[in-house]
LOMIVO-532033 format. One record per residue (C-alpha): x, y negated, z negated; residue in one letter. Coordinates in steps of 0.5 Angstrom, whole numbers, plus 500, padded with zeros to 3 digits. Each point is the difference from the previous one (the first is absolute). Example, Ala and Ser with C-alpha at 12.3 -4.5 7.8 and 13.67 -1.06 7.14 Angstrom:
LOMIVO-532033
525509484A502493502S
END
This chain:
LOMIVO-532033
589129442X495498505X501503508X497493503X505501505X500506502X493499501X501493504X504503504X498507502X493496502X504496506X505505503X493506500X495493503X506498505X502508502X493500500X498496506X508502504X497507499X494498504X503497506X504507501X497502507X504506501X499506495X507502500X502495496X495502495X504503496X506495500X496495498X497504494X507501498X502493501X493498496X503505494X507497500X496493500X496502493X506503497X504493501X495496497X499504494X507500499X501493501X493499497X503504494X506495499X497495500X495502494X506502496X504494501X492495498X499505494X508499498X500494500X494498495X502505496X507496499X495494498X496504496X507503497X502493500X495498497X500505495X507499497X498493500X495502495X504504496X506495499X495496497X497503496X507504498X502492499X493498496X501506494X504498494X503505500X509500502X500505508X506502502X502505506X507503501X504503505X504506500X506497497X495496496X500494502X494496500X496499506X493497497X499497493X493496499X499493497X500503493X506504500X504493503X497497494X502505495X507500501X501494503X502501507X498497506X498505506X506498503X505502495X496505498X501504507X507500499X500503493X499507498X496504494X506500496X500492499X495500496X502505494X506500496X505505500X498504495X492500503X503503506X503506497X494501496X496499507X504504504X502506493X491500499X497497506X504503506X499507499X491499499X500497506X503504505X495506497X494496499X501494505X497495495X503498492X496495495X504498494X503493495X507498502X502492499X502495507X504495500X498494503X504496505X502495494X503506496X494500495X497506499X493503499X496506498X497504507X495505502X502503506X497505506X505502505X497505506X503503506X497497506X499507503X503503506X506495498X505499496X496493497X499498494X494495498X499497493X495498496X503495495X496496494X504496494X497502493X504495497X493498496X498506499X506502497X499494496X494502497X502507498X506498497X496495497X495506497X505504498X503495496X494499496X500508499X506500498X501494495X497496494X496496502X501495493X507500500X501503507X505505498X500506504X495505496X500508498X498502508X507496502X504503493X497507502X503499507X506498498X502505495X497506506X505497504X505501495X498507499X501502506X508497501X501503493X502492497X501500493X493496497X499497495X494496497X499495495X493500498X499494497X494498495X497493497X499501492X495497497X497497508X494501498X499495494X503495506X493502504X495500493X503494497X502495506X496503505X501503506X503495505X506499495X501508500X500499508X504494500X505504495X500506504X503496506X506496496X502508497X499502507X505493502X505503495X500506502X501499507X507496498X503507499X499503507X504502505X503505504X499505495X495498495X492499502X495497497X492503500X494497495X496507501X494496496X497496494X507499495X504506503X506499505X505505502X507499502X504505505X507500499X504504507X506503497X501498493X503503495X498500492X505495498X497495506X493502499X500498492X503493501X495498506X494503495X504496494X500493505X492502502X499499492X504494499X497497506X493501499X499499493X502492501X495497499X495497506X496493501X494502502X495494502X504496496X500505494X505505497X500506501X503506498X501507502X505506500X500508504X501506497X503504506X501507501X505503504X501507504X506502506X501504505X503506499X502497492X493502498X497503506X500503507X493499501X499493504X492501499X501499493X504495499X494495499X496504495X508501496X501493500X494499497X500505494X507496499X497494499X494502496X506503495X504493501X493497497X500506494X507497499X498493499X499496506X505497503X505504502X500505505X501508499X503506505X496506502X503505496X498508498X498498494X495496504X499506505X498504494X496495497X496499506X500508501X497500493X494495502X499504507X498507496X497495494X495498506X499506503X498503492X496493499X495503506X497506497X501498492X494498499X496506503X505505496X499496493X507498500X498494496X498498493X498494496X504498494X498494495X504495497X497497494X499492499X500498493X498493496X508498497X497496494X497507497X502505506X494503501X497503506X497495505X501504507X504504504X503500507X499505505X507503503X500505506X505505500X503505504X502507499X502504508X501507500X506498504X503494498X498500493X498494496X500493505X501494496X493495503X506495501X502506505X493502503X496493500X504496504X500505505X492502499X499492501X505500507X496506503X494498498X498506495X500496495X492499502X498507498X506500495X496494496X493503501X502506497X502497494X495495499X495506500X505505496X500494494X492499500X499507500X505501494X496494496X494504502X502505496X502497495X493496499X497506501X505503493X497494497X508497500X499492498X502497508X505495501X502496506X504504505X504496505X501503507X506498504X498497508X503499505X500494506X499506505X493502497X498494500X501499508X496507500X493498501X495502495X504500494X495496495X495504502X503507499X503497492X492500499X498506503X505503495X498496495X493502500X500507502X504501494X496495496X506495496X499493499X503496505X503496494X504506497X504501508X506495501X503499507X508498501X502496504X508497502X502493501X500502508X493500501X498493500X504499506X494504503X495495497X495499504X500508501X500502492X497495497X492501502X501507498X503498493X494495500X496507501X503504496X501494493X492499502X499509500X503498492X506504502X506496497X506497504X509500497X505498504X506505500X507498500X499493498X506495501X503504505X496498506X499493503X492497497X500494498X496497495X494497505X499507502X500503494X495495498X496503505X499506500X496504497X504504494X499502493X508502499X507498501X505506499X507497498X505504505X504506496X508496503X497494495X499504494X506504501X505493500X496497495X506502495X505499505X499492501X497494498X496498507X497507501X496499493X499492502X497504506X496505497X496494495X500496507X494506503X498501493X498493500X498500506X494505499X499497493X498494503X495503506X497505495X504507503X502505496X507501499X503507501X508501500X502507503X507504498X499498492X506506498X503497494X497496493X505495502X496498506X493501497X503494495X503496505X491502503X497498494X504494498X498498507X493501499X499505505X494504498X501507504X505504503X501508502X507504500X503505497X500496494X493502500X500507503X502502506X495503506X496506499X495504503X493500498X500506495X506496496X496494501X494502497X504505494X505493498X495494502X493502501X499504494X504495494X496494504X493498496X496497506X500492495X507500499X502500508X500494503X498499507X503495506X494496503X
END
């Protein structure tokens, strides 16, 4: 505040006191003129001071005016929704935006209060959550849902602050209805297939926490397609797509209150069942069958499809909702071993069988390093004169704690965990050792096939470690065999390049199991093998019918006329090997022949009655 007049006025009445002051002639009037002069200035500078104060607060109203010109419009520019309450809640100010958000004109919104704009149920939770936050902290910051002036609702965010020293309350509101949008948006996405647009294995596990934690009695269905992959190798994978969207079609007709459908993948679905009993779960597995297992038109072709379902239930097979998927699945695998196309609950026999591959596992891992595994040979003979032509290495494996372990037992879980890879390089060097030293007693060798599997095949390095050993123990490559299952060759352009490399290394080729799996002609055709073995189930059912023998000529020929050699597994009586003969089948092996033995045995029962020019070699 300036003192413009005090100074202008104390300057006249000192000037004019001044010159009154001069005119005094008697001295005894000095004094009260001295007085007079000081009550004077003293006026001035009051009256001064007043003036002053009445200027400075008068610019200081426009400056203020000014100011609240300057605030309003910029409270009334922001996009963001401005209001201020009173102490009864009332509005007193709302901006432009916050007009536009609930729909309210300025006029009806200065007669409403903050309770108009939330639904009963948002006011609790304001007044439960929000009230006790504000009166510690002055100021709360959260999500709730506004009603518009229309009734429709929206998703907020919201700040709320107390105006200090008062009891007013000013909120800062923005809509985050596109937000929302988007994040719902996103965790669709995360939590549904994005082909079939069922929810995935995030929303089932979701789905069965929330179960878990109100105690529901669960069930779950875990549904797998047999066979899908020959739709994908055969058709293509835009027919396994489109078909995997019409299974999903099928299986959302079933949905309810109580039943929920996911797709955790590839040909895997699961369905949930929310308090259903044994007798009700079975009908709604049987239904699945049925409806799943007509037929599809896919692109104008039929297609056809069944499920193998297993089943496992709250509280009936477990307590452990976390384990409800991993059971389920085990049930399914059995419903496959079962046959296909049906459905089988998890049991305790299941339990024990999965217990049982649990320890195998564990005793699989440390086998090698303690010796637990040894090799025995099965011999293959010519059937016309039933001499010597070859043998087949099979692994077996005697554990400390379990005993003997069938392969049919070990191999598959040596092949799911992946163990299978230095399983199968500890056979292929075992064998080649062996025949080193049977080359090296002056023993006749003759071709010794080794078995390998699909998951060899995908580790790198496999053709080149086969020639490391081959060389390191000085055996002609023509003198090894590889087997190989029918399953490969959906891997085709991953196998055959090494099969390619290992025919040109002079290593022969066999495919095993021959008739179980799904080649076709043109791919036989193309690959690069020496033999086809007949799968043991057709010679066993040679006597058994008419087809399976048709059956047997069928392969037969068919490695006649692509110049293969023909080898029939499982001979175990003379009627089978006439049934062979008169079929011209030119090799077998079985019990007929001789049954597995070790390398000692081989050598005391074969090796040592064998003249080196009465053995035949496959080439």
């Amino acid at each position: 505040m300036k003192h413009t007049w005090r100074k202008f006025l104390i300057t006249i009445l000192i000037v004019s006191n001044f010159f009154i002051f001069l005119n005094f002639e008697l001295e005894q009037y000095y004094f009260h003129a001295i007085i007079l002069y000081i009550i004077n200035i003293s006026i001035g500078w009051i009256v001064g001071h007043q003036l002053d104060k009445f200027v400075f607060s008068k610019k200081e109203l426009a400056t203020a005016k000014n100011t609240l010109i300057d605030y309003n419009f910029a409270l009334e520019s922001v996009s963001l929704g401005i209001g201020i309450t009173n102490e009864n809640g009332q509005f007193e100010f709302v901006n432009k935006a916050h007009q536009e958000l609930y729909g309210y004109n300025l006029k009806e919104f200065l007669t409403k209060s903050w309770r108009d704009c939330y639904s009963i149920e948002t006011i609790d939770q304001l007044n439960r959550e929000v009230v006790p936050v504000l009166e510690r902290y002055g100021k709360w910051k959260g999500e709730v849902v506004g009603i518009r002036k229309d009734g429709s609702r929206f998703p907020q965010e919201i700040i709320i602050s107390n105006v200090e020293g008062t009891k007013k309350f000013i909120c800062v509101v923005r809509d985050i209805t596109e937000q929302q949008q988007y994040l719902n948006y996103i965790e669709h996405i995360a939590e549904h297939n994005d082909l079939t647009k069922l929810p995935n294995r995030r929303k089932l596990l979701s789905h069965i926490n929330l179960n878990k934690k109100a105690s529901i009695v669960t069930t779950l269905l875990f549904i797998d397609l047999d066979r899908f992959k020959i739709v994908n190798d055969t058709l293509g994978h835009n027919y396994g797509d489109e078909l995997l969207v019409n299974v999903a079609k099928r299986l959302t007709s079933i949905q309810n209150e109580y039943i929920k459908v996911y797709h955790l993948g590839g040909d895997e679905f699961i369905t949930l069942i929310e308090y259903g009993d044994h007798e009700y779960t079975e009908g709604i597995a049987i239904e699945i069958i049925n409806d799943l297992s007509k037929p599809y038109l896919i692109f104008g072709k039929e297609v056809f499809i069944t499920p193998s379902i297993g089943i496992c239930s709250t509280p009936e097979h477990t307590n452990n909702y976390d384990e409800l998927i991993e059971l389920a699945d085990t049930a399914m695998y059995h419903a496959k071993l079962d046959g296909k196309s049906t459905y089988k609950f998890f049991s305790d026999d299941i339990r024990l069988l999965l217990e049982r591959k649990s320890i195998i596992e564990t005793e699989l891992r440390r086998a090698i390093s303690n010796g637990e595994f040894f090799i025995h040979y099965q011999p293959k003979c010519n059937l016309a004169n039933s001499k010597l032509v070859g043998f087949e290495a099979l692994i077996r494996w005697n554990s400390p704690l379990l005993g003997m372990v069938s392969p049919a037992e070990f191999i598959p879980i040596a092949e799911e965990t992946g163990l299978i890879i230095d399983i199968g390089k500890w056979v292929i060097k075992e064998v080649l050792c062996q025949m080193s030293e049977w080359q090296s007693k002056g023993y006749p060798l003759v071709k010794v096939s080794v078995n390998v599997s699909q998951r060899q095949f995908k580790e790198k390095g496999l053709v080149r470690f086969i020639e490391t050993c081959l060389t390191s123990r000085k055996i002609d490559a023509k003198f090894f065999e590889v087997e190989i299952t029918e399953s490969l060759i959906a891997d085709y352009n991953l196998i055959i390049p090494q099969l390619n490399a290992l025919k040109k290394m002079g290593i022969g080729i066999a495919i095993d199991d021959f008739g179980t799996g799904y080649s076709s002609l043109s791919f036989i055709n193309e690959l690069p093998i020496d033999t086809l073995k007949i799968d043991q189930s057709f010679i066993k059912g040679l006597l058994a019918n008419e087809k399976n023998k048709l059956l047997v000529k069928t392969i037969i020929d068919i490695g006649t006329t692509l110049k293969l050699v023909v080898v029939a597994e499982g001979i175990e009586t003379t009627e089978q090997l006439g049934i062979l003969s008169e079929l011209n089948c030119p090799y077998g092996q079985g019990y007929l022949f001789g049954k597995p033995l070790d390398a000692k045995k081989i050598e005391t029962v074969y090796l040592r009655n064998y003249i080196r020019n009465n053995i035949e070699h496959i080439r």
